[in-house]
N, C-alpha and C positions, 0 to 999 in steps of 0.2 A: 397369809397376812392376817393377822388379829383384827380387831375392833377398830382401834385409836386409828392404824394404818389405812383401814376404809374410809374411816372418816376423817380422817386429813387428804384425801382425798376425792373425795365425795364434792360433788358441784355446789357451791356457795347461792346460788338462784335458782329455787324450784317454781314451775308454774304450777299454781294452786286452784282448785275448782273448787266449789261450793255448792251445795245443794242440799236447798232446804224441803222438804217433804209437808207443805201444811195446807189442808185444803181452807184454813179458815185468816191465814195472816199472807200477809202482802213484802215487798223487801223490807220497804220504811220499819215492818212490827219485827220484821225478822232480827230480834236481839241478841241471839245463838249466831245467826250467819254475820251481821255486820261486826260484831267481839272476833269471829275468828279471820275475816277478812282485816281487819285494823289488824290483831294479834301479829299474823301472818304477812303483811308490811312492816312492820313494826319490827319483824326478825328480818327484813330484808329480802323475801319472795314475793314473788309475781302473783297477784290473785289477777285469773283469767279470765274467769266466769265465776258467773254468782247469781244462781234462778231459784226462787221458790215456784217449785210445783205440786201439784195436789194427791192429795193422797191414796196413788195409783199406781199400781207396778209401770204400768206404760208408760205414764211421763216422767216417772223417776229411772228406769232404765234408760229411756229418749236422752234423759238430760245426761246422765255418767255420758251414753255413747257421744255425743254429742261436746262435751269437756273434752273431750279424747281429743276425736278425730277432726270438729273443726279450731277446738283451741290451744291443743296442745298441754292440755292439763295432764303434768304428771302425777299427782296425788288431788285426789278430790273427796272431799269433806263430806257427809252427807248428815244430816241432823235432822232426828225427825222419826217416827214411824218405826222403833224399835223395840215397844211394847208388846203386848199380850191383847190388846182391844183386837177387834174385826178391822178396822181402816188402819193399824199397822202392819204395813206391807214390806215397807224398805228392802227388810232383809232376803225375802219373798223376789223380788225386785232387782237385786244386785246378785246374788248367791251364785245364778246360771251364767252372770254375766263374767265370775273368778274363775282363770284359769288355774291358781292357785292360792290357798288360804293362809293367813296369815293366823294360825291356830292359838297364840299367844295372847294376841291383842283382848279379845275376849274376855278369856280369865283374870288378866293382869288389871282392867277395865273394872271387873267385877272386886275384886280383891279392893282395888282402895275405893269405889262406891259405898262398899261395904262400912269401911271404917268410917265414913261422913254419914251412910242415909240409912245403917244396920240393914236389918234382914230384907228391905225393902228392893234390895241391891238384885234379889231375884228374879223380877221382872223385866231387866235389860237382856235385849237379847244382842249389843253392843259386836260388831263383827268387822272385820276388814280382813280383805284378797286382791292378788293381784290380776286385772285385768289385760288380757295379751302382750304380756310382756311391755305395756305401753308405759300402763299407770296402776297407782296403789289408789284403793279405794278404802274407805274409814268410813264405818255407817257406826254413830252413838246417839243416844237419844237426844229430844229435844230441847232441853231444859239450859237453860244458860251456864249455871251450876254444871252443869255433869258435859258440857262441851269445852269449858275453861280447865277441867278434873282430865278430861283424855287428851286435850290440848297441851297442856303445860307440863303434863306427868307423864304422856307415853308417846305422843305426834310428833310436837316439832322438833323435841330434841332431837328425833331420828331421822328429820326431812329426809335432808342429805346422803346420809346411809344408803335409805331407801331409793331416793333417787339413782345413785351411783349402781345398787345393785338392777335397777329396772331399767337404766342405759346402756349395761355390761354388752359387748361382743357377741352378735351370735354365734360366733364361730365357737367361743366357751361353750357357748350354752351347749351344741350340737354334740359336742365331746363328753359331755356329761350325761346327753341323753342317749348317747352310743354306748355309755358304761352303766345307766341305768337298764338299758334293753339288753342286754348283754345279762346283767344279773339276772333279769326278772324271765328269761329262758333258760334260767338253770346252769348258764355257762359260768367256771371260776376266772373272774374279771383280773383275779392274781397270776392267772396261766401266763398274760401279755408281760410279764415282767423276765420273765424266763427267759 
């Protein structure tokens, strides 16, 4: 099934988390979090949760875990803490927490920064993976600007995609991972067609 087919397919109402990373602003200053929670109504998903916490691997992992397992958050936002300083942790923060990385978002993130803020664009360390097969995680910096740039140009158009692939079957999934282990010991996975 191509693209278009997943996505007409793909669940019309994601539940959305948010998490902001600032030890120094509160919800009310948080103008990065409240733009993508309006955004994110506004396309018609659920925003679950929405916490600013401080700039700490522990309450920033606390809070992903937390969007998960008590709110059902399947994609969670995270803004904030994705510099080069010493109290930018985020990525630090979420990294352990991805059982799988979504290796594109990064570059694609950097590539149109680029064209708005030039060379400046190297200081983003802008990341997103997925979290137990539950939920996709988005960590981009803090800046209003540059959350509206990965919002509009690379997030929500893919909500749904994303969502449909991180609700899939595990029975799929086990089959897949029966023909990954199968490769990855040497065996020719084309023998079974025989």
């Amino acid at each position: 099934m191509g693209v278009s087919g997943h996505k007409k397919k793909a669940p019309k109402k994601i539940s959305i988390g948010i998490v902001t990373a600032s030890s120094t602003r509160s919800i009310k200053e948080d103008d990065s979090g409240k733009w993508m929670a309006k955004r994110a109504k506004k396309e018609g998903q659920v925003v679950v949760y929405h916490r600013v916490v401080p700039d700490v691997a522990e309450s920033i992992a606390g809070a992903i875990r937390e969007a998960i397992a008590t709110h059902g958050a399947q994609v969670i936002l995270v803004t904030g803490g994705t510099g080069i300083t010493a109290k930018d942790v985020s990525i630090e923060a979420v990294a352990p927490l991805f059982t799988k990385e979504l290796t594109a978002f990064g570059p694609l993130f950097s590539q149109l920064s680029y064209e708005q803020i030039d060379s400046a664009a190297i200081m983003s360390r802008a990341t997103a993976g997925v979290v137990g097969n539950k939920a996709v995680v988005f960590c981009m910096p803090g800046s209003l600007k540059a959350c509206k740039l990965a919002c509009k140009a690379l997030i929500f158009p893919e909500l749904g995609h994303i969502a449909k692939h991180i609700g899939e079957d595990p029975e799929t999934s086990e089959m897949a991972n029966e023909a990954t282990t199968e490769i990855s010991i040497g065996q020719d996975p084309l023998s079974k067609l025989e």
